[in-house]
C-alpha positions as a Markdown table, in Angstrom:
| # | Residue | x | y | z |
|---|---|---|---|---|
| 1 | Unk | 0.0 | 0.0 | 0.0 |
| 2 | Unk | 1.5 | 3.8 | -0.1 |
| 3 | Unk | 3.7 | 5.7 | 2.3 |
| 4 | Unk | 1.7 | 8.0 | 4.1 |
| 5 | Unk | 4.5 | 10.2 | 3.6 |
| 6 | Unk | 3.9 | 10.3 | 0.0 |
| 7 | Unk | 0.3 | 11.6 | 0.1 |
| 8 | Unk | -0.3 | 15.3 | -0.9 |
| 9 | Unk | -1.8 | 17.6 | 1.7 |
| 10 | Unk | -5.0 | 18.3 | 0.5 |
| 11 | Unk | -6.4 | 20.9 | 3.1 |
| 12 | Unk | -6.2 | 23.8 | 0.9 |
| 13 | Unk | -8.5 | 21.9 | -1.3 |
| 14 | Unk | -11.0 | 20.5 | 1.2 |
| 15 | Unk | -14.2 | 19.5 | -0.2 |
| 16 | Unk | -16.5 | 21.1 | 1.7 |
| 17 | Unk | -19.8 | 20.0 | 0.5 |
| 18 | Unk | -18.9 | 16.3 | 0.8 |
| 19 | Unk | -21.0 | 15.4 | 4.0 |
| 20 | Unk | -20.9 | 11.8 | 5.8 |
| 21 | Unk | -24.1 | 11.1 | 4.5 |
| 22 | Unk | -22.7 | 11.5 | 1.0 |
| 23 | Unk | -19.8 | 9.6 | 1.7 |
| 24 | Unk | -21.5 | 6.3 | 3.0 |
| 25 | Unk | -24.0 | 7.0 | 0.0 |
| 26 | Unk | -20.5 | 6.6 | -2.4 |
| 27 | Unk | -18.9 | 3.2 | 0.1 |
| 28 | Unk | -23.1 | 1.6 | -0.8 |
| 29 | Unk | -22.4 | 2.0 | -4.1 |
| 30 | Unk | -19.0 | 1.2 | -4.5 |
| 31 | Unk | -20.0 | -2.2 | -2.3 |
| 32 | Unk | -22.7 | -2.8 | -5.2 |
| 33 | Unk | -20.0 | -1.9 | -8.0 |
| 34 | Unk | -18.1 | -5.1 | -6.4 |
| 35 | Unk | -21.0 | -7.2 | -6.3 |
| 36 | Unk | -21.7 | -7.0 | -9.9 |
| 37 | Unk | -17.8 | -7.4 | -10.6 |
| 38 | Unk | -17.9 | -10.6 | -9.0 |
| 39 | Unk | -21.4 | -12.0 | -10.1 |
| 40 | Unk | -20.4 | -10.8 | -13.5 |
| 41 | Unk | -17.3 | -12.9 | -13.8 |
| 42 | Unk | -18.4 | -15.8 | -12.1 |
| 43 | Unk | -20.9 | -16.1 | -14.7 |
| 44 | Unk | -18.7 | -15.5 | -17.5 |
| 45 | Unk | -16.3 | -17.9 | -16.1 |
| 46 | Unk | -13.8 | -15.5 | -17.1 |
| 47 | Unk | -12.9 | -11.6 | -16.6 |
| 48 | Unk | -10.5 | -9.6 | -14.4 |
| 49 | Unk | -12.2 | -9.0 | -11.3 |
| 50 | Unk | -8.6 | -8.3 | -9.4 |
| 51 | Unk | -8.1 | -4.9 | -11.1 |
| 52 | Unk | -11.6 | -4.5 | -11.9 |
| 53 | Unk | -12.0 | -4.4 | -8.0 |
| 54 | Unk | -9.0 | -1.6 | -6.9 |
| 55 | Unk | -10.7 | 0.7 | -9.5 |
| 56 | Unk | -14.1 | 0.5 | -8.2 |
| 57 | Unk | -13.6 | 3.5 | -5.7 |
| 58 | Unk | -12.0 | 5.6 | -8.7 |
| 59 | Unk | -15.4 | 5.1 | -11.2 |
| 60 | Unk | -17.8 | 5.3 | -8.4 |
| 61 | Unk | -16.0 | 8.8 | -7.1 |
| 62 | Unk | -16.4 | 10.0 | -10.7 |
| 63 | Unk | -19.6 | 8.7 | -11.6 |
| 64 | Unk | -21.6 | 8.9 | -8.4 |
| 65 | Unk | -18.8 | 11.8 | -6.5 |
| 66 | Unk | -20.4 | 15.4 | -8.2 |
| 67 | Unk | -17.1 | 15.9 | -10.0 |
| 68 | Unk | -18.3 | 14.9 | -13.6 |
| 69 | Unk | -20.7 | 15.8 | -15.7 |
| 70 | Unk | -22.3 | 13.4 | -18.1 |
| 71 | Unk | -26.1 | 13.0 | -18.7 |
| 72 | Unk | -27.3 | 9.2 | -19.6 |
| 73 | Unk | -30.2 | 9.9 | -21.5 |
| 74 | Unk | -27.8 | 11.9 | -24.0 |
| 75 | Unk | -24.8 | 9.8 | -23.8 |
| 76 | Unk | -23.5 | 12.4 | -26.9 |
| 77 | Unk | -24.3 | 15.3 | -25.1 |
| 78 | Unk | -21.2 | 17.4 | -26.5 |
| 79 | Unk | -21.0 | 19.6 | -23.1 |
| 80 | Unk | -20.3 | 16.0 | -21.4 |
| 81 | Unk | -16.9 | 15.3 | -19.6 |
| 82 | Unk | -15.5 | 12.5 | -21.0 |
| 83 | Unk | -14.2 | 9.4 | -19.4 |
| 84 | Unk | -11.7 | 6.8 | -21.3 |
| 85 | Unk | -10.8 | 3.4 | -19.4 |
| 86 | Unk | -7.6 | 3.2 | -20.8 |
| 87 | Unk | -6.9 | -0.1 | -18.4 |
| 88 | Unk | -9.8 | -1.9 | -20.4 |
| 89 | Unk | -9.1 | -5.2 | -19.0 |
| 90 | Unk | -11.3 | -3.5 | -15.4 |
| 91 | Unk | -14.7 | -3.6 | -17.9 |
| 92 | Unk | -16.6 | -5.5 | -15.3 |
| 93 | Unk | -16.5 | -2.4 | -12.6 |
| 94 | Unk | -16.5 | -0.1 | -15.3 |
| 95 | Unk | -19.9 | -1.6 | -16.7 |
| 96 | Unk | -21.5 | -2.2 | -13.6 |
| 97 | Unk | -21.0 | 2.1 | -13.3 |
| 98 | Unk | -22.4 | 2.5 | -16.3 |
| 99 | Unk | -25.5 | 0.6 | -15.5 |
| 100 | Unk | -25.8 | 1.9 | -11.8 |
| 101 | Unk | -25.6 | 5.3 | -13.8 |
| 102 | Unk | -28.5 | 4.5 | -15.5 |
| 103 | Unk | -26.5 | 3.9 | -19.3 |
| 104 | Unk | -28.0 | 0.6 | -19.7 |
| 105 | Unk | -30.2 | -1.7 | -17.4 |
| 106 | Unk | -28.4 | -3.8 | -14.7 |
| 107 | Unk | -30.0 | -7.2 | -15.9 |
| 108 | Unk | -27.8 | -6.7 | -18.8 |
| 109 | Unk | -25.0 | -6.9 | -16.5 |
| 110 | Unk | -25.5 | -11.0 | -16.6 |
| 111 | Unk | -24.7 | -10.9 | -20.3 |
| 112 | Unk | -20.7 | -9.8 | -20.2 |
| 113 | Unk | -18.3 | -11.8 | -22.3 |
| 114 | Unk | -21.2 | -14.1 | -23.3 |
| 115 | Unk | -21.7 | -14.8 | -26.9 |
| 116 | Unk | -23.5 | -12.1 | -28.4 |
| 117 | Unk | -23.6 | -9.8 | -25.8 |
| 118 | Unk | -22.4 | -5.7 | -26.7 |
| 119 | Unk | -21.0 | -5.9 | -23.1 |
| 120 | Unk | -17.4 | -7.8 | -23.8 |
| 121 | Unk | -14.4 | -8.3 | -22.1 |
| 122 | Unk | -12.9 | -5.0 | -23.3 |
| 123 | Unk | -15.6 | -1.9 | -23.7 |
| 124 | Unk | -16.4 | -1.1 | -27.5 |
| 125 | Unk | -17.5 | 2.4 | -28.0 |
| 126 | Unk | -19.3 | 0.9 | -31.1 |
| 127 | Unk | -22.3 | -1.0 | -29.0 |
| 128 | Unk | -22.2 | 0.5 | -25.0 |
| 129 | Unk | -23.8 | 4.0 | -24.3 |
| 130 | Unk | -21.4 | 5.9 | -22.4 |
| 131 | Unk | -18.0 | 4.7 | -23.9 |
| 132 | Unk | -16.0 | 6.3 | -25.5 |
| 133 | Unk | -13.0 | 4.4 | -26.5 |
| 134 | Unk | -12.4 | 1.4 | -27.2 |
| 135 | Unk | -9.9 | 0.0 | -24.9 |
| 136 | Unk | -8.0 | -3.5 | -24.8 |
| 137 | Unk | -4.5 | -3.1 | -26.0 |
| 138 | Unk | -2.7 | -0.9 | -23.2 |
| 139 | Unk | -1.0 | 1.9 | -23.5 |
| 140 | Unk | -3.4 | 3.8 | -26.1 |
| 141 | Unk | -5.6 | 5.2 | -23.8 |
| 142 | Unk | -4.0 | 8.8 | -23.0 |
| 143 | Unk | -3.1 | 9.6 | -26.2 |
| 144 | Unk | -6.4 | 9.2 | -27.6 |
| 145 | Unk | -7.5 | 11.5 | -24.2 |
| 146 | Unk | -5.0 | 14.1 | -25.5 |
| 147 | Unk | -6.7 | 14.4 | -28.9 |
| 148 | Unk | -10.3 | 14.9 | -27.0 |
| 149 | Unk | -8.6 | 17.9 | -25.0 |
| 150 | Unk | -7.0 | 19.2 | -27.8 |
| 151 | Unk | -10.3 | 19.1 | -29.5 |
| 152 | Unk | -12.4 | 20.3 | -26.5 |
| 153 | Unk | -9.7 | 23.5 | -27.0 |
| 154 | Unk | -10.2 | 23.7 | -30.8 |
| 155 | Unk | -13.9 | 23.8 | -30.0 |
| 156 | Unk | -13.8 | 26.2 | -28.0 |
| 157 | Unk | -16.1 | 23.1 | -25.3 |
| 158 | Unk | -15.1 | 23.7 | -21.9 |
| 159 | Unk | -15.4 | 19.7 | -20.7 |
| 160 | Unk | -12.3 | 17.9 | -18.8 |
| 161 | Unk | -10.8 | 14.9 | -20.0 |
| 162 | Unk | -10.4 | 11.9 | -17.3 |
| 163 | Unk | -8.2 | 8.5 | -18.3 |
| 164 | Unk | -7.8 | 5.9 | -15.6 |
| 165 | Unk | -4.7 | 4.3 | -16.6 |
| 166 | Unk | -3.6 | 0.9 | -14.6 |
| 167 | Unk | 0.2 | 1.2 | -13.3 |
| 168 | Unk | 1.3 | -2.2 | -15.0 |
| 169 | Unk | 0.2 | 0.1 | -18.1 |
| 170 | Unk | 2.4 | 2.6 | -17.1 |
| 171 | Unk | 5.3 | 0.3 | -18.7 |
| 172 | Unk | 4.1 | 1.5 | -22.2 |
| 173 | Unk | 6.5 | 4.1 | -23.5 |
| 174 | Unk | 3.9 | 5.3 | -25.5 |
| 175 | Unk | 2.6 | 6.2 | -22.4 |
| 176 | Unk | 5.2 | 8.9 | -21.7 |
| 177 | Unk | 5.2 | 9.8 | -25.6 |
| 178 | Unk | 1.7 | 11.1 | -24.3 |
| 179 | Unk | 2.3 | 12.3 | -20.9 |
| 180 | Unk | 5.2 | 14.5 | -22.6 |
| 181 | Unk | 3.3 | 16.2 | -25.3 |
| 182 | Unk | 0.1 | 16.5 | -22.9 |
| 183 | Unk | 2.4 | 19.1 | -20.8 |
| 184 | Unk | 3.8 | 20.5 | -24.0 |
| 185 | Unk | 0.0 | 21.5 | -24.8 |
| 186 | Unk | -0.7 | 22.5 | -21.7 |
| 187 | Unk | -3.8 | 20.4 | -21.1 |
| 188 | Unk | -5.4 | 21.8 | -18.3 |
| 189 | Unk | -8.4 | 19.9 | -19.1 |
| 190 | Unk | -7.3 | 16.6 | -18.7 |
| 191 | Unk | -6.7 | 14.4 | -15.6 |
| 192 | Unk | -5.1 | 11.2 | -15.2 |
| 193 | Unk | -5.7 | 8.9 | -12.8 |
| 194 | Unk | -3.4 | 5.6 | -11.4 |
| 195 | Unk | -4.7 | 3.0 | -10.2 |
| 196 | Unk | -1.6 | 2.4 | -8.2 |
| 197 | Unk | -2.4 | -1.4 | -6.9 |
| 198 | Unk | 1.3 | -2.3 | -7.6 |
| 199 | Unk | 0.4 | -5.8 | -9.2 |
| 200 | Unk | 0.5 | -6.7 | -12.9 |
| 201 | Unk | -0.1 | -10.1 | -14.6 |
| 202 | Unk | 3.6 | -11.2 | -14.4 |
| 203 | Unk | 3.7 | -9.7 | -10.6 |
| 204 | Unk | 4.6 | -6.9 | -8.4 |
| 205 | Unk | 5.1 | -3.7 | -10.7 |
| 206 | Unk | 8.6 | -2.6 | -8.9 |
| 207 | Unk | 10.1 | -6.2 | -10.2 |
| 208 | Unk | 8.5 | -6.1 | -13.6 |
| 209 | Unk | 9.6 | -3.0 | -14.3 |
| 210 | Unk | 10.2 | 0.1 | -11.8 |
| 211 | Unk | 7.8 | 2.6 | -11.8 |
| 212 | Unk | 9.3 | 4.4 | -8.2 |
| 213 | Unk | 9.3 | 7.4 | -8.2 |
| 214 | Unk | 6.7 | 7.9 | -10.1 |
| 215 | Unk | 5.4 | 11.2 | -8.7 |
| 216 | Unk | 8.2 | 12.9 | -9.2 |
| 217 | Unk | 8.4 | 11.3 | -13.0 |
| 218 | Unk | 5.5 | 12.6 | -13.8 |
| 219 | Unk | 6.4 | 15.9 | -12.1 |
| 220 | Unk | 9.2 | 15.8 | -14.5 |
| 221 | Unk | 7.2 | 15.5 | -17.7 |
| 222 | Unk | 5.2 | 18.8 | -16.4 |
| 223 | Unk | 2.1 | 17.1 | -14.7 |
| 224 | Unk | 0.7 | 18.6 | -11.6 |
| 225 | Unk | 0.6 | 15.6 | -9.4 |
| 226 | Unk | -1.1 | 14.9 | -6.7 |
| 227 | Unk | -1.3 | 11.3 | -4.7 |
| 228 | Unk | -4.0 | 9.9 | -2.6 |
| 229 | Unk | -5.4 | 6.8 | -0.9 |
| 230 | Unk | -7.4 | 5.1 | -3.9 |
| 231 | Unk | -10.0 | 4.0 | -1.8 |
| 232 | Unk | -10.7 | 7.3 | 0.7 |
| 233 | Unk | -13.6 | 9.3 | -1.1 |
| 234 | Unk | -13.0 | 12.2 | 0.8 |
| 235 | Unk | -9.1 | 12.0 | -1.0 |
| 236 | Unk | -9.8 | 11.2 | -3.9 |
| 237 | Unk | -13.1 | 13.8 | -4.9 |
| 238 | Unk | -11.0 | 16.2 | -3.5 |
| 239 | Unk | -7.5 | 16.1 | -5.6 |
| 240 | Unk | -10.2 | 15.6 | -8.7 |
| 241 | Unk | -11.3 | 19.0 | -7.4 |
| 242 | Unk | -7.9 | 20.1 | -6.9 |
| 243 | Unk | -7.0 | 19.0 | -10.5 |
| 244 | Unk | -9.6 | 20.7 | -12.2 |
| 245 | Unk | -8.5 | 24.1 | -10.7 |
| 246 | Unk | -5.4 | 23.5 | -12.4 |
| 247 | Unk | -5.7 | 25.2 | -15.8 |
| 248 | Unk | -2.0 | 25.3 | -17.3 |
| 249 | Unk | -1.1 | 21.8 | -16.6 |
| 250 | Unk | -2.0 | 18.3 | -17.5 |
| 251 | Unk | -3.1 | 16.8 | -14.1 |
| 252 | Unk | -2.5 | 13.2 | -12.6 |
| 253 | Unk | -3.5 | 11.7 | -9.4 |
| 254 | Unk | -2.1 | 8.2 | -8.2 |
| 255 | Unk | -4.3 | 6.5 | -7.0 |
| 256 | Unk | -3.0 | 4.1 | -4.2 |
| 257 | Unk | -5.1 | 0.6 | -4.3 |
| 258 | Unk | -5.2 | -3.0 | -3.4 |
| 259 | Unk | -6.1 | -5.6 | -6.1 |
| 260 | Unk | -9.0 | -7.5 | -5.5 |
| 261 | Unk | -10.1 | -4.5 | -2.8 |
| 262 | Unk | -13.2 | -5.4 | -1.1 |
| 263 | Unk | -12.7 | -9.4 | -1.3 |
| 264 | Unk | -10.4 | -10.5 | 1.5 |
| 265 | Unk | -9.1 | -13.8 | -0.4 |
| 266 | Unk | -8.7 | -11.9 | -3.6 |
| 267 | Unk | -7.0 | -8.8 | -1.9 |
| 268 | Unk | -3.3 | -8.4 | -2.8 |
| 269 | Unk | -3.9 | -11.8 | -4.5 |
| 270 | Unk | -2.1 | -11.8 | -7.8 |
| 271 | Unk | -4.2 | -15.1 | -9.5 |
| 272 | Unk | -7.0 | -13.0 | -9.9 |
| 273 | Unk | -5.5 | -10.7 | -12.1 |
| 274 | Unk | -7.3 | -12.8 | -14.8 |
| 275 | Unk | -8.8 | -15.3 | -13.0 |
| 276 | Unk | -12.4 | -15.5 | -12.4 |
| 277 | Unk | -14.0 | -16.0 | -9.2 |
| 278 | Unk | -15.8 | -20.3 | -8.6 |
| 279 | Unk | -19.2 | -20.1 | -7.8 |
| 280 | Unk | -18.2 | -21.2 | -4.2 |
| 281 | Unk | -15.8 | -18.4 | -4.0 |
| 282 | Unk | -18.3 | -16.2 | -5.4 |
| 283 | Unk | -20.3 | -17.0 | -2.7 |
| 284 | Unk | -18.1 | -17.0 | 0.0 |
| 285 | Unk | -17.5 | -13.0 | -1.4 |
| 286 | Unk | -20.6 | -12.2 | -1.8 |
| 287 | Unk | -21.4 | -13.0 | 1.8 |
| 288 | Unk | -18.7 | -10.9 | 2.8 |
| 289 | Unk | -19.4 | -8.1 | 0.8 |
| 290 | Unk | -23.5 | -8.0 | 2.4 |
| 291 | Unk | -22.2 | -7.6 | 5.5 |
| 292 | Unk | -20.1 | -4.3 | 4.4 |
């Protein structure tokens, strides 16, 4: 998990109309987010409900948190902030947003990676309301962000840009290709966000290949930076708030997580990266989760 000593103090940017009740509104929904991830993969018998589960708190503080604006019933609504998963593989949270958004009907939730079903294992921004990239192959998804900012500037639109890049994804150099002429464009409307869980498929990101210190990289290419806990609402609604103040700079916040959050047998467990969950183990999570 993240040094304490690491996270940005974020007083000056305190989120004042954030109220308990609010905040336990966000942890319900975030507990049904998880639900669907696992019910979802179970009965695919396939998914990633590992990375699917640290990013829950991320979509649900976007989605749910008063920082974005998006409207359901006009998914094309050109004033809309837009939102690219660029860690596609995390589908099953990301769709179980969507529907708890009111993009699509939950039942359909049942229907992911199932033969034809619009709801497969990576989103297509060809059959789901409310996508709007395709994502799959990593690495992709903040350039194509920088072209919506770019355009958002060209049309004179005054919408934000959000990516939620995984840190495994982070090994990419196309990655940095984009972080670097992000800055160089001053992108003040776009913000990046980590999901800072410190697994990938091949295992722990700092012996794959080291991302530390990644902060301070970042602060290198010209990013305002900020990091939080990944799984505080309170932390992570406000640095989005701090981010958007930001108008000459690209923003990212790193998002500290734990793979598989929410499960205890599937936290920090690296086999479900890819793996999806039994129906016993399903079970045994599900029980778990109804008593959050």
């Amino acid at each position: 998990m993240k040094d304490s000593s690491k996270v940005v103090d974020l007083a000056s940017h305190r989120v004042t109309t954030l109220n308990a009740k609010e905040i336990e509104e966000l942890k319900a929904k975030a507990v049904l987010v998880r639900k669907w991830v696992i019910r979802t993969t179970c009965e695919a018998g396939s998914g990633h409900p590992g990375g699917s589960l640290s990013a829950t708190d991320i979509l649900v503080a976007l989605y749910f948190g008063g920082v974005m604006r998006y409207d359901p019933k006009r998914p094309d609504w050109e004033e809309r902030d837009r939102f690219i998963l660029s860690k596609g593989h995390a589908a099953p949270a990301f769709y179980a947003t969507l529907a708890l958004a009111g993009f699509f009907p939950e039942e359909e939730l049942l229907t992911l990676r199932k033969f034809g079903s619009r709801l497969q294992g990576h989103p297509s921004m060809h059959t789901v309301a409310g996508v709007e990239m395709s994502t799959g192959a990593l690495g992709h998804g903040l350039s194509v962000a920088n072209g919506i900012a770019l355009a958002a500037r060209l049309d004179k639109r005054n919408y934000y840009v959000f990516v939620l890049l995984g840190d495994g994804e982070l090994d990419a150099g196309q990655v940095w290709e984009a972080a670097m002429a992000a800055a160089h464009y001053k992108l003040g409307n776009l913000i990046a966000i980590v999901d800072r869980n410190e697994l990938q498929i091949d295992g722990p990101t700092e012996e794959v290949m080291s991302l530390e210190p990644l902060a301070k990289k970042f602060e290198a290419f010209g990013w305002h930076t900020q990091e939080v806990d990944g799984h505080n609402f309170y932390e992570l609604i406000s640095a989005i708030e701090a981010a958007k103040s930001v108008k000459t700079q690209p923003s990212v916040i790193i998002a500290h997580t734990i793979k598989g959050k929410g499960v205890p047998f599937m936290e920090g467990n690296l086999a479900f990266h890819g793996k999806a969950p039994t129906k016993e183990e399903a079970e045994e999570a599900l029980r778990y989760l109804e008593g959050l």
